[in-house]
C-alpha positions as CSV (number, residue, x, y, z in Angstrom):
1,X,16.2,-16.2,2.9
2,X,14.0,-15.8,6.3
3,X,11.0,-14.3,6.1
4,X,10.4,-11.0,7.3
5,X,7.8,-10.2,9.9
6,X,7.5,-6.1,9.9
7,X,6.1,-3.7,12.6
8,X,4.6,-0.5,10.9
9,X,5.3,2.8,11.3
10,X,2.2,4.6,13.4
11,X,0.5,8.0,12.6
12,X,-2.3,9.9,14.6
13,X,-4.4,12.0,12.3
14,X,-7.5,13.9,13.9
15,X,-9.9,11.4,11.5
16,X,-8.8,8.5,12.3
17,X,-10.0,5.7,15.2
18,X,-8.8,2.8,17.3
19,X,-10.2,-0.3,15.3
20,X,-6.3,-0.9,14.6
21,X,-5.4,-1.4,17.8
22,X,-8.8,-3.1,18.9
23,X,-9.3,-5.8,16.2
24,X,-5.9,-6.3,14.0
25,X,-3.7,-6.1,17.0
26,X,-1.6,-2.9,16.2
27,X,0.8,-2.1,19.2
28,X,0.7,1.5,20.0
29,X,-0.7,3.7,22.9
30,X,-2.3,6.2,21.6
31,X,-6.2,7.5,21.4
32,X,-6.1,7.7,17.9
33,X,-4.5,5.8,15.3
34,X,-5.8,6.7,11.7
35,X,-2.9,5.0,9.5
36,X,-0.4,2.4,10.0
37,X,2.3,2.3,7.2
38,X,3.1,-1.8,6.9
39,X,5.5,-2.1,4.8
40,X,7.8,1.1,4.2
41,X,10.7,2.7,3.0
42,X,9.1,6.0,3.0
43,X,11.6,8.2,5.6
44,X,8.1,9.7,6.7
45,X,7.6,6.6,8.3
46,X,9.5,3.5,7.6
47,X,8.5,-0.3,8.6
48,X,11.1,-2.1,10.9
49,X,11.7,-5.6,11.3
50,X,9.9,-7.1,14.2
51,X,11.9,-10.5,14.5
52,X,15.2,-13.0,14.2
53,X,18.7,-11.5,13.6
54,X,17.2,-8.3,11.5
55,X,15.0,-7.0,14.5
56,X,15.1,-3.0,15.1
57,X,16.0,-2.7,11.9
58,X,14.3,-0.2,9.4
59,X,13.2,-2.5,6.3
60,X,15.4,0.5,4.1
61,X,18.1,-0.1,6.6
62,X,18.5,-4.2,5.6
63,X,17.5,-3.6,2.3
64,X,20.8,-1.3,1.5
65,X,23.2,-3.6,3.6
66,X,21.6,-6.8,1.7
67,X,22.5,-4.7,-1.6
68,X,26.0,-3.4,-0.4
69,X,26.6,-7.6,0.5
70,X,25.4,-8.4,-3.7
71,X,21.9,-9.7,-2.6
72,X,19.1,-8.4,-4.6
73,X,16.4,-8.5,-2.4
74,X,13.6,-6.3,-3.8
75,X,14.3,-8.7,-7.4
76,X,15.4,-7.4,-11.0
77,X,11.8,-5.7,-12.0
78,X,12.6,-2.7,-9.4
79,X,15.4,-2.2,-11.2
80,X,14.0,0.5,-13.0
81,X,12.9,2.2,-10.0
82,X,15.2,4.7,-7.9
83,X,13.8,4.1,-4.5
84,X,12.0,1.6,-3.4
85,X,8.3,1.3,-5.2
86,X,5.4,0.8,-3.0
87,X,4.0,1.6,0.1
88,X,1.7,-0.1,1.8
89,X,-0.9,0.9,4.8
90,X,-4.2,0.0,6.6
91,X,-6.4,3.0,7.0
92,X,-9.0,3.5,9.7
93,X,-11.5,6.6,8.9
94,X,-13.5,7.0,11.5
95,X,-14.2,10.8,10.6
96,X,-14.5,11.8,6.4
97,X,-11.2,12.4,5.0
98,X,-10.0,15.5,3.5
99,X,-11.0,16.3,-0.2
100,X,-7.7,15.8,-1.9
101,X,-5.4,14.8,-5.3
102,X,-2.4,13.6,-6.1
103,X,0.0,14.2,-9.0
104,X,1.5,12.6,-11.0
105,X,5.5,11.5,-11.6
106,X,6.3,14.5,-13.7
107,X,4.5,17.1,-11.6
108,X,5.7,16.1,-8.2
109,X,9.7,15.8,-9.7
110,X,9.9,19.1,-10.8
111,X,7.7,20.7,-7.8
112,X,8.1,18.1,-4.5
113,X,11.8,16.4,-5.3
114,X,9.7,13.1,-5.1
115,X,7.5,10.9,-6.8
116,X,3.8,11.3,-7.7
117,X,0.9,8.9,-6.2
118,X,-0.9,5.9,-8.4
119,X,-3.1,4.4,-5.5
120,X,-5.7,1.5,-5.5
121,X,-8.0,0.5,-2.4
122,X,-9.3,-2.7,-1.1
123,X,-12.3,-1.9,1.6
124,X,-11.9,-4.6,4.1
125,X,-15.4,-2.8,6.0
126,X,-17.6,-0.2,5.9
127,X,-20.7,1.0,7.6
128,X,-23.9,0.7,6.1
129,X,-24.2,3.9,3.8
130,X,-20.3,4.8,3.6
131,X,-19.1,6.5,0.8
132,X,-16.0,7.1,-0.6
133,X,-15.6,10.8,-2.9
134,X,-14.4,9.8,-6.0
135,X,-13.7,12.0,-9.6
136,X,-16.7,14.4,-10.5
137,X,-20.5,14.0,-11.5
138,X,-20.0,15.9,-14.6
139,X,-17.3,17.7,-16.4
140,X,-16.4,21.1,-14.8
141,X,-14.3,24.0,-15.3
142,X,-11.3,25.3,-13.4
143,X,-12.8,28.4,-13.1
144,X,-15.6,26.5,-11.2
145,X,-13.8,24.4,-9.7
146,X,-11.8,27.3,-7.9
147,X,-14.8,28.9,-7.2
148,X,-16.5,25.7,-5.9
149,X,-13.9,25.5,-3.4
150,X,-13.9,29.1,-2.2
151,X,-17.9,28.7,-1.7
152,X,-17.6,25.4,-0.2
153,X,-19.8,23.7,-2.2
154,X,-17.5,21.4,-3.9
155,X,-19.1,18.2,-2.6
156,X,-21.8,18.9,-4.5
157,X,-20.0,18.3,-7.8
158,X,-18.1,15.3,-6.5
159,X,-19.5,12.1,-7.0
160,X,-20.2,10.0,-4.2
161,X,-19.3,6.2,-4.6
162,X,-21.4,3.8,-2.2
163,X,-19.0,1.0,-0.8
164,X,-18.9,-2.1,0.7
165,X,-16.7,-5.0,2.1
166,X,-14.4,-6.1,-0.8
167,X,-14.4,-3.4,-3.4
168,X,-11.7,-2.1,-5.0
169,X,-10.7,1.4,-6.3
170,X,-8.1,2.4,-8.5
171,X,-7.1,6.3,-8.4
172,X,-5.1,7.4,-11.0
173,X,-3.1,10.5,-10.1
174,X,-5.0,13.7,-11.0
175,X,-8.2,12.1,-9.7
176,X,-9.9,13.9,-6.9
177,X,-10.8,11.4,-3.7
178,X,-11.5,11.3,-0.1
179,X,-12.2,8.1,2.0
180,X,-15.8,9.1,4.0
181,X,-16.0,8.0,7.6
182,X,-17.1,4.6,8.6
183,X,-14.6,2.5,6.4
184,X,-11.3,0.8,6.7
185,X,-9.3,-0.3,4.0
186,X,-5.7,-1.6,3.0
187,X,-4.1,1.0,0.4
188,X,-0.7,-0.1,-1.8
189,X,0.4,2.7,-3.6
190,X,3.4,4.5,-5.1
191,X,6.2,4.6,-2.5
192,X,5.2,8.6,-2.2
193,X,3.9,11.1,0.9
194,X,2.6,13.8,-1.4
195,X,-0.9,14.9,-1.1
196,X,-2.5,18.1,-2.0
197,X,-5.3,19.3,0.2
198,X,-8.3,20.4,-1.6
199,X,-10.8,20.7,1.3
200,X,-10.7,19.8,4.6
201,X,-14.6,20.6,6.4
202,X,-12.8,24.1,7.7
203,X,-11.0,21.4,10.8
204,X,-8.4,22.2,12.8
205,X,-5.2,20.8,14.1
206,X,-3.4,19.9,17.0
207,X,-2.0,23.6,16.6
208,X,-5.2,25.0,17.0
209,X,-5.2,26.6,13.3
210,X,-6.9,25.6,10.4
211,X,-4.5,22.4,8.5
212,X,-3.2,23.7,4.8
213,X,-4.5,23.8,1.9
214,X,-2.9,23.7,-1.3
215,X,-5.1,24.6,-3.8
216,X,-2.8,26.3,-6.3
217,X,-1.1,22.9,-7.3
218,X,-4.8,21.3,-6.8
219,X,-5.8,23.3,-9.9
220,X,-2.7,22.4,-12.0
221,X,-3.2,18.4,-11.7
222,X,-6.5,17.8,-10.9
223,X,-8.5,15.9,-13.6
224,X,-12.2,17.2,-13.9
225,X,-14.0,15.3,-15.8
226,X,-15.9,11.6,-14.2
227,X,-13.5,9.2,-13.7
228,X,-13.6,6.4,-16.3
229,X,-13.5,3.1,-14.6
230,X,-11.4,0.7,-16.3
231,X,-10.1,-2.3,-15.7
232,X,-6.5,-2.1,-13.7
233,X,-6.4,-5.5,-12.6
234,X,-8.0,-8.7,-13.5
235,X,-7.5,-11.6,-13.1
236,X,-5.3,-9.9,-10.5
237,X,-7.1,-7.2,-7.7
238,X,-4.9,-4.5,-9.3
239,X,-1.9,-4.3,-11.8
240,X,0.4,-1.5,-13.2
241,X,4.1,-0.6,-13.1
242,X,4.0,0.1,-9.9
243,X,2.5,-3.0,-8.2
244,X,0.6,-6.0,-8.6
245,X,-2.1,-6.8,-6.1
246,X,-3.3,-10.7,-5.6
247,X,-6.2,-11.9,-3.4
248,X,-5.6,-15.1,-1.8
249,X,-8.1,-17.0,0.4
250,X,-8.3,-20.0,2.5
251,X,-11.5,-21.3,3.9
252,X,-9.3,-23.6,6.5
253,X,-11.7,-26.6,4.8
254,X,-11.9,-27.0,1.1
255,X,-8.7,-24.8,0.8
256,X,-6.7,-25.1,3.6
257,X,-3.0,-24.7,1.8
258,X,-1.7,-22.3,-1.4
259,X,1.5,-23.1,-2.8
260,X,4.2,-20.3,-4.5
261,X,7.3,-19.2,-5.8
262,X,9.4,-16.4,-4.8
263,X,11.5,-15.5,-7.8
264,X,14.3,-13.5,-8.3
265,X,12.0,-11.2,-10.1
266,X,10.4,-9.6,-7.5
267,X,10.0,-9.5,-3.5
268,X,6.8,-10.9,-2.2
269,X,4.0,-8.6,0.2
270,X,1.5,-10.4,2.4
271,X,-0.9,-8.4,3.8
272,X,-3.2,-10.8,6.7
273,X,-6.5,-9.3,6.2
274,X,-8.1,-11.8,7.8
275,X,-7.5,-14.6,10.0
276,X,-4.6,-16.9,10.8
277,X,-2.2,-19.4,9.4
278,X,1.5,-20.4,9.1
279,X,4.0,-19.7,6.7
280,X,6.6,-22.1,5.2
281,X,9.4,-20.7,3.0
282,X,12.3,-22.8,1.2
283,X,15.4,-21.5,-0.2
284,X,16.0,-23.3,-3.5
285,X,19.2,-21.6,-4.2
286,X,20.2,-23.8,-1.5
287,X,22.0,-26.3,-3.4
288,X,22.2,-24.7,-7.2
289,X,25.1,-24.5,-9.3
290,X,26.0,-22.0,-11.9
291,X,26.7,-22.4,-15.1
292,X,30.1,-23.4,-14.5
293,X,29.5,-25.9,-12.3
294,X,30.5,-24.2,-9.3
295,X,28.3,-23.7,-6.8
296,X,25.9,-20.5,-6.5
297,X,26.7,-18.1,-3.3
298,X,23.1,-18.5,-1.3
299,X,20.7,-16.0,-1.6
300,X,20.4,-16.1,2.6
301,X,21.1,-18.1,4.9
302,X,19.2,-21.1,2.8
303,X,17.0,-23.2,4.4
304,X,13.3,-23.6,6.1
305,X,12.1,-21.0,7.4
306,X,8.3,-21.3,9.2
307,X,6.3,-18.3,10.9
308,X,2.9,-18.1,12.3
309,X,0.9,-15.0,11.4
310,X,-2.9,-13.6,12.4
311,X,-4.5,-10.5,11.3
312,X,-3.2,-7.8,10.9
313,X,0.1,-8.8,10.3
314,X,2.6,-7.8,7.6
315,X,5.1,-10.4,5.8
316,X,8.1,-9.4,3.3
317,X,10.2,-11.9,1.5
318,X,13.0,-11.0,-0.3
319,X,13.2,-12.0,-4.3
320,X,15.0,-15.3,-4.3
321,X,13.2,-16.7,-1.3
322,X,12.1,-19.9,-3.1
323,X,8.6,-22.1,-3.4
324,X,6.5,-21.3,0.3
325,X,3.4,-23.0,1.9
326,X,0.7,-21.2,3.4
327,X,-1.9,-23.4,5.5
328,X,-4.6,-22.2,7.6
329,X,-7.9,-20.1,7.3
330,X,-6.9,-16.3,6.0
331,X,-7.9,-13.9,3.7
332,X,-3.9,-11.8,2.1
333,X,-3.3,-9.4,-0.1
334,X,-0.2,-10.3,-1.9
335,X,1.9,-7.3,-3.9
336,X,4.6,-7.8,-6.0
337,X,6.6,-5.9,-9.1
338,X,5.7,-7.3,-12.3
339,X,8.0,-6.3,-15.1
340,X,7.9,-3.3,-17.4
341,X,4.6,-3.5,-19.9
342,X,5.8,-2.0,-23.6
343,X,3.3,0.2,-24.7
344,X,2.9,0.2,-28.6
């Protein structure tokens, strides 16, 4: 199979800046560009294919006719989901954030008709004394919790997590967060758009009125105790049932190439942080045979496939793609689906 190069889907919020545009080479016309959704399914906002014979497509669009034509693209661990899993952005904050949670699978079934929001965070910058809000200081009530956000003084419970260039946060669903100004950051996350609104520094929209709240269902999911950090991840950046997020760096002189596999298990996410290279990507269902010794239908259309890529850019290939070659000087964050952990 070819690889994909995707163009995200663009949205406007009041917080956010223009760094997208400026430095990672976003293509939209706006003032303001707070989030760019780079690899999606989400109808909110889907990705769409920027290149070759897919391009104008929606990434949900090939996706179904790829399945409707026997090819299993997003790989046998997403099996188990019912839509597609992940959802992947950049995030530019140049204002604070609103205060906010997110529920989890149960909660938002039964009250959104969607899935809930596991969520990790990779700063990729962050002015000097940027924050992120992030669980509590100490154990509250719901009682003070409620009255904490009528008084607005609920800041002053929250606890305040310094941040730098290359850390990583995992937020469970139930955690209470908000990304502070001054920091921009690649999220993967569950393949969801719900978000409750906890508080929101009394702003206004483009409407002129105060943006919703929803503290009701805050109350009902929000965790409030300190958030235990635990390890999600290593030796990958992050790993759960949802995703699996990789690192990969090349220094263009010591490591200047990465070699890898594509399996049939999962589809493969490349996220350019940093950088530039070239992509090389072999189909080794090319020439397979099946058990019977007939030969295997190809996966694609077979075949090398190379693209160029800088930062900013976003890369999907489809489960079955083959082994690929990376060369140049980049810093990626690779996703993929790892298969269903059984807990004892």
């Amino acid at each position: 199979m070819g690889i994909l190069k995707l163009n995200p889907a663009c949205k406007d919020y009041l917080w956010g800046g223009h760094r997208l545009v400026e430095e990672y080479g976003i293509k939209y016309n706006g003032d303001v560009l707070a989030e760019t959704w780079e690899l999606s399914c989400h109808p909110d906002g889907p990705s769409t294919i920027a290149s070759g014979p897919f391009a104008g497509k929606t990434l949900t669009k090939y996706i179904r006719e790829n399945q409707e034509n026997g090819r299993e693209v997003l790989g046998k661990n997403c099996r188990r989901f019912s839509d597609f899993p992940v959802l992947i952005k950049f995030i530019d904050a140049k204002k604070n954030l609103s205060i906010q949670v997110h529920p989890d699978n149960s909660y938002a079934l039964k009250n959104e008709n969607q899935y809930g929001k596991t969520e990790m965070w990779y700063v990729m910058d962050a002015e000097p004394g940027a924050f992120l809000y992030y669980g509590f200081e100490r154990e509250v009530s719901k009682e003070e919790l409620q009255q904490r956000i009528e008084d607005d003084t609920l800041t002053e419970v929250l606890h305040a997590e310094p941040v730098k260039k290359g850390d990583v946060l995992f937020i469970e669903p139930g955690t209470i967060h908000a990304i502070g100004q001054g920091i921009l950051l690649a999220e993967i996350q569950q393949n969801s758009n719900v978000t409750y609104r906890v508080y929101d520094y009394g702003r206004v929209g483009k409407d002129g009125k105060k943006r919703e709240l929803h503290i009701d269902k805050a109350l009902d999911v929000t965790r409030r105790t300190p958030v235990e950090k635990k390890d999600h991840g290593y030796p990958h950046v992050a790993d759960c049932d949802y995703f699996t997020v990789d690192s990969l760096v090349l220094n263009g002189t010591t490591i200047r190439s990465l070699h890898g596999c594509v399996t049939e298990d999962s589809f493969v996410s490349l996220l350019v942080l940093e950088g530039e290279g070239s992509i090389v990507c072999k189909d080794d269902n090319k020439n397979t045979t099946a058990d019977n010794g007939k030969k295997k239908a190809p996966t694609g259309d077979g075949g090398e496939k190379r693209m160029d890529f800088q930062k900013g850019d976003s890369l999907f290939l489809p489960a079955g793609s083959g082994r690929f070659k990376i060369k140049g000087s980049c810093h990626i964050l690779m996703t993929t689906i790892r298969g269903q952990v059984n807990k004892q």
